[in-house]
Structures are given as structure tokens and as C-alpha cells.
C-alpha positions in Angstrom: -95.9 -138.5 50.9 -96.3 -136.0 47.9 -93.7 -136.2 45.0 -93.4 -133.3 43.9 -91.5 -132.0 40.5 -89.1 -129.2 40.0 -86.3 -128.1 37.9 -82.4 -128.3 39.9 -81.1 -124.6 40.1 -77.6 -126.2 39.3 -78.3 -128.4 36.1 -81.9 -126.6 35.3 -83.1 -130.7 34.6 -86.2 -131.9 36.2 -86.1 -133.7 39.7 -88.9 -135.1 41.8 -88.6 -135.3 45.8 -91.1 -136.9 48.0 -92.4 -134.5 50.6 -93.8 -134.8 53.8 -97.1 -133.0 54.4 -97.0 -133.3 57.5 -94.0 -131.2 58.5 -92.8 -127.9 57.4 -89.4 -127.3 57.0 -86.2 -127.0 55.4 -83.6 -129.1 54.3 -80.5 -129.8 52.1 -80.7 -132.7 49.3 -78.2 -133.6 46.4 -79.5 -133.6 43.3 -80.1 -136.6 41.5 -78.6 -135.5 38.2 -75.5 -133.4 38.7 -75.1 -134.5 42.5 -75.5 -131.0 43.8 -76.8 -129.5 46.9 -80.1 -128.0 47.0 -81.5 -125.7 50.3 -85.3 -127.4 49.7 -88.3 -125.0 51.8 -91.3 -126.0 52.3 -95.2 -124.9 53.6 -98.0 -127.2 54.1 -101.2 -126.3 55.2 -104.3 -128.9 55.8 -101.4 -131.4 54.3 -101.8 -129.2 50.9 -98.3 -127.7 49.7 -98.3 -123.9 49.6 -95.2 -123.2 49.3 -92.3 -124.8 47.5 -88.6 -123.3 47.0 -85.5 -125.0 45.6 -82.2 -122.7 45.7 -78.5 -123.3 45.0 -76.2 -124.0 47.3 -72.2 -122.4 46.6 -70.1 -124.6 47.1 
């Protein structure tokens, strides 16, 4: 696992997540500050992260 720090597009704090190198994907997580959802994307290649996006979710 790879924590990984970012700021939340809702609150604009900083948030870590641990990610899984081995799969690619996206997902939805609550923030752990302001409790709201984030659409989390990621890209791994040779279990290195290449690609990383956190957007907002309208709720």
C-alpha cells in the first residue's frame, strides 16, 4: 500500500489515502475532514503511481 497526500476539493485541507498499486481504478471516498465525497482515479504502472486525480462530487 502507498499513502498518498492530497488536498480535498471540498475543504482544500490535506488528506492522505492508502492506494493500491496493484490495481488501477476509480472509486468514491468521504473525506476525512468535512465528510465529503471524493471521485478518487488512479494509474499505476510497475506498482509506481502515474496518475493521481481527486474531484468533487455534487451533492
Amino acid at each position: 500500500m502507498l499513502e498518498h497526500f492530497f488536498s480535498c476539493p471540498h475543504c482544500w485541507e490535506t488528506i492522505s489515502m492508502l492506494l493500491d498499486p496493484s490495481v488501477s481504478t476509480s472509486y468514491i471516498e468521504d473525506c476525512e475532514v468535512c465528510c465529503n465525497p471524493i471521485q478518487i482515479s488512479t494509474q499505476f504502472e510497475a506498482n509506481e503511481l502515474v496518475s493521481f486525480q481527486a474531484e468533487s462530487i455534487e451533492q
